[in-house]
C-alpha positions as CSV (number, residue, x, y, z in Angstrom):
1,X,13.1,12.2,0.3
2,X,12.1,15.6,0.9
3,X,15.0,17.1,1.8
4,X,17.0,15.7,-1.9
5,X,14.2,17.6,-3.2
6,X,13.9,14.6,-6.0
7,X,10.8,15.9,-7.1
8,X,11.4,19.5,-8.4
9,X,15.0,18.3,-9.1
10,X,12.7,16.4,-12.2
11,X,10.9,18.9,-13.1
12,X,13.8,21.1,-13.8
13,X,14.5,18.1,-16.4
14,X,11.1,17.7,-17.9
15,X,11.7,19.0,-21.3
16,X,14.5,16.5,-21.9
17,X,13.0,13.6,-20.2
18,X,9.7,14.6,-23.2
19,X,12.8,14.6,-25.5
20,X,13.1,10.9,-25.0
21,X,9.7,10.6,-26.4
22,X,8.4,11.3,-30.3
23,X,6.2,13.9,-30.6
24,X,2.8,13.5,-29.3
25,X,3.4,10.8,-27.2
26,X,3.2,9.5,-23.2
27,X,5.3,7.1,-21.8
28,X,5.9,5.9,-17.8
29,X,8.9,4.2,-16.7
30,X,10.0,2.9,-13.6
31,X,13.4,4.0,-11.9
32,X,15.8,3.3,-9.2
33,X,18.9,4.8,-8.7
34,X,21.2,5.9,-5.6
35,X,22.7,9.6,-4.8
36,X,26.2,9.8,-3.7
37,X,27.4,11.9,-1.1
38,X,28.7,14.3,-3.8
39,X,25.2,14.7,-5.1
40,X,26.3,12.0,-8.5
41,X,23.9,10.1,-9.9
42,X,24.9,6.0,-9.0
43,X,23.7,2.6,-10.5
44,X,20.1,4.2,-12.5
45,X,18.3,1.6,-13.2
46,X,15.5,2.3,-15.7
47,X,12.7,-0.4,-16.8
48,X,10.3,0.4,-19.8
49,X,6.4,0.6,-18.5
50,X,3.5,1.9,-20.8
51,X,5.0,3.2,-24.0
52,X,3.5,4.3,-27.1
53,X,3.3,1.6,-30.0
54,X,6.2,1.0,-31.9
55,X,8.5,3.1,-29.2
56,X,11.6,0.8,-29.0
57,X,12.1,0.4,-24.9
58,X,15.9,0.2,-25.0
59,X,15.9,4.0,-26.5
60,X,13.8,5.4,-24.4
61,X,15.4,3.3,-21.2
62,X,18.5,4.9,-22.5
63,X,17.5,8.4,-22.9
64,X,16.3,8.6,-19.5
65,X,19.2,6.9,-17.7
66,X,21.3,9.2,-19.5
67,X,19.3,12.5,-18.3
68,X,19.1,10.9,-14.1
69,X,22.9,10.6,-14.7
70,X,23.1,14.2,-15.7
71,X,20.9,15.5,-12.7
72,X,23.0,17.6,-10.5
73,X,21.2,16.2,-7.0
74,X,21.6,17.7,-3.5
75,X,23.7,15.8,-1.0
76,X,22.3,13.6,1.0
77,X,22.3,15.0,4.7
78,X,24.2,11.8,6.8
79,X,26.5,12.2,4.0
80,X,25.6,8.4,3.2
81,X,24.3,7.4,-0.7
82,X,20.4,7.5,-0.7
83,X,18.4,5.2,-2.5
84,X,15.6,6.9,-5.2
85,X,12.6,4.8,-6.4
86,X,9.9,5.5,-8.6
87,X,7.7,5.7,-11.5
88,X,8.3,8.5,-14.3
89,X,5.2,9.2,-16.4
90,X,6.3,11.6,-19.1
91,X,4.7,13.3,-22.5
92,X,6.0,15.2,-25.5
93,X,3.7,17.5,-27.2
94,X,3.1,17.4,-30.7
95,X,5.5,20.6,-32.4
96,X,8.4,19.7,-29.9
């Protein structure tokens, strides 16, 4: 959805979506949530995919529900919740 600007809302989070990684790892998850008409963050729903050995899942699930839910989003247009789907591939340099 264009307009919610999902994308570059994402980026702006990037350093602590990596901070839900150790360092020098790579991780993708998939994610589902809905944006309220207020812009909140409703119902993220975040499901482990390729994670670096010996990364526990329910941590790093966690960690990223926890930053979507703190992701000030635009409000949806028809002032109706709008559904957000994906997969999140994210990476921590080592030294971070």
């Amino acid at each position: 959805a264009p307009v919610l600007r999902v994308r570059s809302r994402l980026s702006d989070h990037r350093e602590a979506l990596a901070e839900c990684l150790a360092p020098g790892t790579a991780a993708s998850v998939a994610v589902a949530w809905n944006i309220a008409a207020d812009g909140a963050t409703l119902q993220p729903s975040v499901q482990a995919g390729s994670l670096p050995a010996g990364a526990d899942a329910a941590t790093i699930e966690s960690c990223v529900r926890d930053v979507l839910t703190n992701v000030g989003w635009r409000c949806p247009r028809d002032g109706r919740p709008a559904s957000v789907a994906g997969r999140l591939c994210m990476a921590r340099p080592l030294g971070s």
